[in-house]
N, C-alpha and C positions, 0 to 999 in steps of 0.2 A: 504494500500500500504506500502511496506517496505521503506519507506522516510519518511523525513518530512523538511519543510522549517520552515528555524529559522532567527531572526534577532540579531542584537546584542543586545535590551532591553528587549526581551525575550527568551533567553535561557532556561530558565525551563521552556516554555509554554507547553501547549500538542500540540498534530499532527494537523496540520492540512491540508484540502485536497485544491488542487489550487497554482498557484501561490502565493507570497506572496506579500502585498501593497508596493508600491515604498519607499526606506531609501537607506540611505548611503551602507551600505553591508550587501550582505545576504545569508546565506546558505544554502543548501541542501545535508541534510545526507541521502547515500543510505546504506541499509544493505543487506545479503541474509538473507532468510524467517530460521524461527526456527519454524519448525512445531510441535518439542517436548520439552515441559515444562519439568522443576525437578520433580513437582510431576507426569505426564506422564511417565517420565523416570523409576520414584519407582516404577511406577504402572505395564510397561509393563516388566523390570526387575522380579517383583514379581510373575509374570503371568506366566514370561518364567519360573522361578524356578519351581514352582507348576507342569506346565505342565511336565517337563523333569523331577520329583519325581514319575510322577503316574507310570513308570513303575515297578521305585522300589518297591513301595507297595506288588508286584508279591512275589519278591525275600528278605521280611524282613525276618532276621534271616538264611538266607542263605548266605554262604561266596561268593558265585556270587557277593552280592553289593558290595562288597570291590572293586571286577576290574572294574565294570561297574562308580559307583561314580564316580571316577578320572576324565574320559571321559567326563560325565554330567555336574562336575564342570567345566571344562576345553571350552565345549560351555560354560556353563556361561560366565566364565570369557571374552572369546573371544567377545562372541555379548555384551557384559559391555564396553569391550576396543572400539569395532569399535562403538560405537553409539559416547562416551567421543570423541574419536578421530573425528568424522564428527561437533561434537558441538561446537571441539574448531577450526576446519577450517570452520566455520560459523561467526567467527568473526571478519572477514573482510567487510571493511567499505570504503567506497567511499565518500569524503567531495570536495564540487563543494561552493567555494566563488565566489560571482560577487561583483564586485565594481566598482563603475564608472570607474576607470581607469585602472584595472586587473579583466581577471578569471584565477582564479588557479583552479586545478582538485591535491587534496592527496589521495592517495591509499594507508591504512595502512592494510599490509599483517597481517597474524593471527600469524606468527612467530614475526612480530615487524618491521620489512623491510618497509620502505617508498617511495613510489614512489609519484615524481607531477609532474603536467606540469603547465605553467603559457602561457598567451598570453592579450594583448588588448582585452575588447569584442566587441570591434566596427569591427576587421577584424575576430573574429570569425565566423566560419557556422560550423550549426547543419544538420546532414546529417541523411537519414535514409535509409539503406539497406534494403527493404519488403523482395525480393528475391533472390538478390546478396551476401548479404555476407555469410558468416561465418554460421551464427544462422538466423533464422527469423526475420524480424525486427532489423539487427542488427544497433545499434545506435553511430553515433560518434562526436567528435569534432573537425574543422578542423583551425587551425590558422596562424596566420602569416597574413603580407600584400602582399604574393604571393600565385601564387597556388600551390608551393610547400611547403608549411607550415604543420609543423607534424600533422598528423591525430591520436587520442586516441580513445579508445572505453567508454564509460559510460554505467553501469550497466547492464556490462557482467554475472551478476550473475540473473536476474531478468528475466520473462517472456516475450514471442514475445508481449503479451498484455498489459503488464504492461509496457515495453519500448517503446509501440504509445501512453500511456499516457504520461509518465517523457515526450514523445518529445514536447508533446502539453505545457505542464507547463515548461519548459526550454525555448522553443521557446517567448512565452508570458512573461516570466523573464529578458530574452536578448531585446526583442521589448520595453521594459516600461524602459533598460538604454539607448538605443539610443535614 
């Protein structure tokens, strides 16, 4: 899953799946999924070269490659920009603190923009949209001690399946501070 719960005495720990055991405050980072590794990157980078040379091969030693090349480099360079450009809008991060006496939700955008919300998590509710909203599953938090208390979305970037998991393990994070 693209999360993991963290406490403050392990920070460096690895992932783990679940809820995490009752303490003072505790995190949960969500990210979107990187389905392409750097050496993935070199790999299919090099693939795409190779393929977009076989036709040259036709035309070595003909002044034809001169015009066509430009072109060939020109996809390159394009499917190079737009893979970099989806990698570094992948770097948006969603950090959800609970603490007996605040949840905050930070959203740090992949330009560096930060957004949050804060609220009690005793007047918090987790809500889940199946087929009403937006997306599938889509999942929100709703605060304040009215029922007009702002409602945010959480892990807008995640799967309709993967957000009825986070709700199951958020639910059961909120139930263990009350």
């Amino acid at each position: 899953m693209p999360w993991r719960w963290t406490e403050p005495a392990d920070e460096g720990a690895p992932e783990r799946s679940g809820a995490p055991s009752l303490a003072p405050e505790r995190r949960l980072e969500l990210w979107p999924h990187r389905s392409l590794s750097n050496r993935g990157f070199a790999a299919f980078i090099l693939a795409t070269a190779a393929m977009l040379s076989v036709p040259l091969l036709v035309l070595l030693g003909h002044p034809a490659v001169w015009v066509i090349l430009p072109f060939m480099g020109l996809a390159l360079a394009g499917t190079w920009l737009a893979i970099r450009r989806s990698d570094r809008d992948a770097r948006l991060v969603e950090v959800l603190t609970l603490a007996p006496d605040r949840l905050r939700i930070v959203r740090r955008e992949p330009g560096g923009r930060e957004r949050s919300w804060e609220a009690n998590p005793y007047w918090v509710r987790l809500r889940l949209y199946a087929g009403e909203g937006p997306v599938p599953n889509y999942l929100t938090l709703r605060g304040g001690g009215d029922a007009e208390g702002r409602e945010v979305e959480i892990g807008a970037f995640l799967s309709a399946e993967e957000r009825l998991s986070l709700k199951g393990e958020i639910e059961a994070a909120l139930a263990a501070l009350r």
